[in-house]
BADREN-827182 format. One record per residue (C-alpha): x, y, z. Coordinates in steps of 0.5 Angstrom, whole numbers, plus 2048, in hexadecimal, padded with zeros to 3 digits. Example, Ala and Ser with C-alpha at 12.3 -4.5 7.8 and 13.67 -1.06 7.14 Angstrom:
8197F781081B7FE80E
This chain:
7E78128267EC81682B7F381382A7F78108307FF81482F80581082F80B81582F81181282C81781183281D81783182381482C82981383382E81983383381583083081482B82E81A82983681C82B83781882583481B81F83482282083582381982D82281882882681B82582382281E82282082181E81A82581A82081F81882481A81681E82181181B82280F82281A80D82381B80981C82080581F82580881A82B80981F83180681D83680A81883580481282E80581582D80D81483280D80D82E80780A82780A80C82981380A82C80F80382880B80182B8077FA8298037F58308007F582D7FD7FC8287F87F98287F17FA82B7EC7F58267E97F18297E27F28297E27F98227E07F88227D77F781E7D67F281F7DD7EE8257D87E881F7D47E781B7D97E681F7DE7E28217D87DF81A7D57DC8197DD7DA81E7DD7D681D7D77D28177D97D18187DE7CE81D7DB7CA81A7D67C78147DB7C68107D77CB8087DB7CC8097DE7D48037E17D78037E57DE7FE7E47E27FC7EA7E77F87ED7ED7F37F27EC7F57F77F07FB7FC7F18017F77F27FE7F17EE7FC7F67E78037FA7E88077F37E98047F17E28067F67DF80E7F67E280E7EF7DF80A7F07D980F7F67D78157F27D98147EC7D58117F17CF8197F47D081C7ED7D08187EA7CA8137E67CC80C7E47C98097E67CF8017E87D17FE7E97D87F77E77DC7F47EB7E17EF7E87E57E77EB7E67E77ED7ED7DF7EA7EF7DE7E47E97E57E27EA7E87E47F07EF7E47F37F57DF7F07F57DA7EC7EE7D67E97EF7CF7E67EA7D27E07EE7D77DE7F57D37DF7F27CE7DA7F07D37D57F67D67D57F97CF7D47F47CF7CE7F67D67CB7FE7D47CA8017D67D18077D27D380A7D67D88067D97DD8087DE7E38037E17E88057E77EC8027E97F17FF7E27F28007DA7F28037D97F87FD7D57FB7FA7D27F37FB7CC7F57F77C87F07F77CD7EB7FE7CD7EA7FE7C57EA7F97C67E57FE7CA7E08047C57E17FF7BF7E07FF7C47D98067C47D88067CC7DA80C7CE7DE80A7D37E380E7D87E780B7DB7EE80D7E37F08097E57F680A7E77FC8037E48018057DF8068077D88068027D38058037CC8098037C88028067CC7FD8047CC7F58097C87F180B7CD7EC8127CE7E88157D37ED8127D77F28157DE7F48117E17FA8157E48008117E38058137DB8058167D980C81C7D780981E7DC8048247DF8038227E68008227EC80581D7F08038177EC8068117F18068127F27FE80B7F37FB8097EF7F480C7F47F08127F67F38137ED7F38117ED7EC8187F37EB81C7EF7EE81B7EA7EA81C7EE7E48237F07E78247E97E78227E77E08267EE7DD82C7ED7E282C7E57DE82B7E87D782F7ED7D782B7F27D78277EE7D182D7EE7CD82D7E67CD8267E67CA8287EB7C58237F07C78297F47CB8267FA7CF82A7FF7D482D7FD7DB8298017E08238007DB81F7FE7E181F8037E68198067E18158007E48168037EA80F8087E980B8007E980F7FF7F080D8047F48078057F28067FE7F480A7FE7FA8068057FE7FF8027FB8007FB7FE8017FF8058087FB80580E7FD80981380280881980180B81F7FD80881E7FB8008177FE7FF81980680181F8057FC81A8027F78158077F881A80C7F981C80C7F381680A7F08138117F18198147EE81780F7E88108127E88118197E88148197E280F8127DF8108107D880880D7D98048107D57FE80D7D98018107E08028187DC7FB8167DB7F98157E17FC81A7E47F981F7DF7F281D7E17F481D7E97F68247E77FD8227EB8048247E880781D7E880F8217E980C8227F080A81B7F180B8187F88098127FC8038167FE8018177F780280F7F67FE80D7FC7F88117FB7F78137F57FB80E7EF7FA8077F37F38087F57F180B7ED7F58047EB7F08007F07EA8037EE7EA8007E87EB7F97EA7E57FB7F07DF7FD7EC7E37FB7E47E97F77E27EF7F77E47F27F87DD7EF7FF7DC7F58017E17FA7FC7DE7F87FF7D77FA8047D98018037DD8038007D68008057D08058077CC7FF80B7C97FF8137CC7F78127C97F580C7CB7F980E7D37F48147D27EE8117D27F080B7D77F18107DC7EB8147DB7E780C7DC7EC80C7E27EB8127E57E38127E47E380A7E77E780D7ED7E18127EE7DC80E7EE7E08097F37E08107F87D88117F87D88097F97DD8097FF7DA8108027D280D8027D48068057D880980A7D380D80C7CD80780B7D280280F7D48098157CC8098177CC8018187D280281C7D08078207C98048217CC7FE8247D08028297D580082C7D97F982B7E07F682A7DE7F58227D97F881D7D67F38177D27F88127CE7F680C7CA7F98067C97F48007C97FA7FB7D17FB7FD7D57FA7F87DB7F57FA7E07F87F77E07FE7FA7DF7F98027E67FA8047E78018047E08018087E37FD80D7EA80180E7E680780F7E28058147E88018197EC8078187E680A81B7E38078207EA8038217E67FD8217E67F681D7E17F88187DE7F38127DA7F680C7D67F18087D17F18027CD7ED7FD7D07EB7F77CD7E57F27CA7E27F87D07E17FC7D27E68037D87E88017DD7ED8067E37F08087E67F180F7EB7F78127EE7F68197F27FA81D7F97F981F7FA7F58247F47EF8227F57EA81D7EF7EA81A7F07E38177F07E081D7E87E181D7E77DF8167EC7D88177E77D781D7E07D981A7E37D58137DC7D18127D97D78127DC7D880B7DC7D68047E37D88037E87DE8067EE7E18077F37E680A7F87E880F7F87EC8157F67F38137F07F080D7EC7EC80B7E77EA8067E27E38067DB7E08027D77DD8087D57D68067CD7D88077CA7DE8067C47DC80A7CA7DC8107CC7E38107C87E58167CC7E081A7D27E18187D07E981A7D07E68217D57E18217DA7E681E7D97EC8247D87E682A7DF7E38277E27EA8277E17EC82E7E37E68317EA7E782D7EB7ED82D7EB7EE8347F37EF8357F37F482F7F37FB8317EE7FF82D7F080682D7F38098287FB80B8297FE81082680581082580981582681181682581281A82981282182D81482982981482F82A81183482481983782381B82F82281882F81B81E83481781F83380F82482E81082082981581982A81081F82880982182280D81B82080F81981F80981E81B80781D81580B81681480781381080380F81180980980A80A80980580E80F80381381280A81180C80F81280C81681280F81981880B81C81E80D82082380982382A80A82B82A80782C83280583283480383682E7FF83C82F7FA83C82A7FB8438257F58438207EF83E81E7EC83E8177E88398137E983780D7E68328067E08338037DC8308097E183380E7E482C8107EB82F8107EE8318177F48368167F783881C7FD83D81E80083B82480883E82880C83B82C81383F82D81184582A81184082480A84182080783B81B80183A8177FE8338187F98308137F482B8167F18278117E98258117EA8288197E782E8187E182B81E7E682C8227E78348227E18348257E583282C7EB83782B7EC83E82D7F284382B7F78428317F583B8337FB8378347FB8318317FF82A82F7FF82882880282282580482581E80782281780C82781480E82880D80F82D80680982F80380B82F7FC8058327F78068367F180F8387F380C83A7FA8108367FF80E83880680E83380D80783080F80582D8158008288157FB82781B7FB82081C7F88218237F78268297F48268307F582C8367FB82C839
């Protein structure tokens, strides 16, 4: 699908005026950020760790870090109840670790993802109940178990919710709740992932220990930061924000990754064939979270939370290589539903959504589907599948859609469902009913999505020329990462290019390489899985090319690289 171009309004002369000390194309990528004022720029260039909020500013964190406390005081059994993907498997493990570190008999539950499902199920509260649990904190999950969390104080646990999902109209009665997405909470960092709320947590419990000394279990101030690979893992792979407390947390959480003391993470990126001291948000993103949610996918996720917490080099070995080979078959699964559920798609023609079906899919591998076809064809897209005689599904939308919306208005067609604006996921109540269902889906969202517009934009943050991107400006550019969501990679419109040289490359010439001048200033630019696309070009061509730019490291080389985003004739 064509993008339609968005150019990034100039950065006002004063403005530019104003901080000469930094290179013009660093000066409009800040200004777009909307990082415009001197205490604005000095926190944003200088991130600190020292900038991170206070723990109790959150209102029930005293009764939470204080029931902990006691807990592992009086040797009380507590228990992590987790998620099984990313954010919920490395939110257990920061609470398992800590808790270890402190001294307390603690243990872990992860749920099955298709017998069991997400958050709490009043079974397993009533088994745990049985086992000796007398402390119970979710991570990841809680906010909305009612009766679940009922249940466990009826049988005299105390319960402590660390989540970060929205706030239900009736809340769960457990001993404290720490979510920073409550209207009324005071913490200032709102987009936090489960994680990053289960680290703030712990800063809490050391801040009230002192450093565990209280406890007799003393550990060294700052023993905390080496958590922070757990945060930032979970904060790129949860797609959460980066701005304000999460860049800080991933930031330094990337620091922390690149010199790991996980035998389980060295492992994994020995069997990825990556050096992990040139781990970035990239590696983190594409590589480590999707391997770490392959397992609660096609597996369980206490494959990946075994191996976030080995201590083995032995037993990390053979967990990364489950891993790695789990997370191949959950690429071959992807690749054939997405091609299956493409030929539905394009048999159907044109429509505002799509809703694609095979009962051979495997529902684990449903939302990965559905995100690569709304990316696609930058439409709503459902994709569901049989499992235990039930239609279960998953839905991705497009910005600018809620697509809640249609699942709040069509909630009698489902056994159960759940979501936010951009994802979804339900069991129909029959499974008999999915053709009507097919049917009253598309015929609701192309009366509802009438105001939406359905090209797909491409935001750019501004205009250069090929000499704009000296040594300096690359350098710079590089600092204001961790690049993700809210603080993308900049992208720049170089207009009137002459096209240079054209070549192909990969081993089915699916790369376009493409040399282009401007200014006598000549680039070589890579053009990922757009080698189609030289077909149309010829040497002297003038062009407009929307580009990202950035150092290529590989093997001590460091050389600038240009990659094509988009392009058209000028």
């Amino acid at each position: 699908m064509d993008h339609t171009w968005i150019i990034g309004d100039a950065a006002p002369n004063d403005f530019h005026q104003a901080h000469l000390n930094l290179p013009p194309l660093v000066r409009q990528v800040l200004w777009r950020r909307g990082v415009q004022s001197a205490a604005e720029l000095e926190q944003f260039l200088q991130p600190a760790y020292d900038q991170l909020g206070d723990p109790f500013q959150f209102q029930q964190m005293d009764t939470a870090v204080e029931t902990i406390i006691h807990a592992i005081a009086d040797q009380r059994q507590i228990t992590i109840y987790g998620d099984y993907d990313a954010d919920g498997v490395t939110s257990t493990a920061l609470m398992v670790e800590t808790l270890e570190a402190l001294g307390a008999k603690v243990n872990w539950y992860l749920p099955e993802r298709l017998a069991e499902g997400y958050g709490l199920r009043t079974e397993t509260v009533a088994q745990l109940a049985d086992q000796g649990t007398q402390l119970l904190v979710t991570v990841d999950c809680g906010t909305t178990n009612v009766a679940e969390i009922s249940l466990a104080r009826q049988r005299g646990l105390d319960v402590i919710v660390i989540d970060h999902h929205h706030q239900p109209a009736e809340l769960p009665p457990a001993t404290a709740i720490i979510n920073p997405v409550f209207e009324d909470e005071r913490y200032p960092a709102r987009t936090l992932s489960s994680a990053g709320v289960a680290f703030t947590v712990a800063r809490g419990l050391l801040a009230r220990t002192q450093y565990g000394r209280t406890l007799n279990h003393e550990l060294p101030v700052g023993w905390e930061k080496w958590l922070l690979d757990l945060v930032a893992i979970s904060t790129v792979a949860d797609m959460m924000p980066l701005r304000g407390e999460n860049r800080i947390l991933v930031r330094y959480g990337l620091q922390v990754l690149r010199k790991s003391r996980r035998p389980g993470l060295r492992a994994l990126f020995a069997v990825m064939g990556t050096q992990i001291e040139q781990a970035d948000e990239f590696t983190v993103g594409f590589q480590i979270g999707p391997r770490i949610n392959a397992a609660g996918r096609l597996h369980h996720a206490s494959l990946a939370l075994h191996l976030l917490l080995t201590k083995q080099p032995d037993e990390a070995r053979d967990l990364a290589n489950q891993l790695q080979a789990i997370n191949l078959d959950r690429q071959k699964l992807t690749e054939l539903a997405v091609a299956e559920a493409l030929e539905q798609i394009q048999a159907a023609g044109e429509q505002s959504a799509y809703v694609a079906f095979a009962s051979h899919w495997s529902p684990g591998i449903l939302g990965l589907v559905a995100g690569r076809l709304a990316e696609r064809v930058w439409r709503p897209v459902l994709v569901m599948t049989e499992n235990d005689g039930q239609i279960v599904g998953s839905g991705r939308s497009i910005p600018g859609y809620d697509i809640m919306q249609a699942m709040d208005a069509g909630r009698e067609h489902f056994l159960r469902f759940g979501g936010h604006p951009g994802a979804c996921g339900f069991t129909l109540a029959k499974a008999e009913g999915r053709s009507d269902f097919h049917q009253w889906f598309q015929e609701f969202i192309s009366r509802d999505l009438k105001e939406v517009k359905m090209e797909k934009p491409l935001h750019v943050d501004g205009r250069a020329r090929l000499a704009d991107f000296s040594d300096e400006a690359l350098d710079v550019l590089a600092e204001l990462g961790p690049y993700g969501i809210e603080n993308t990679r900049p992208t720049f419109l170089i207009e009137q290019a002459d096209v240079q040289s054209i070549a192909l490359a990969g081993a089915q010439r699916q790369h376009l390489r493409l040399g282009i001048q401007q200014d006598g200033v000549t680039v070589r630019c890579i053009g990922f899985r757009q080698g189609a696309r030289g077909a149309e070009l010829v040497p002297g061509q003038h062009l407009d090319v929307v580009v990202e730019a950035s150092w290529n490291v590989w093997r001590e080389r460091k050389e600038p690289q240009f990659k094509i985003i988009d392009l058209r004739r000028s």
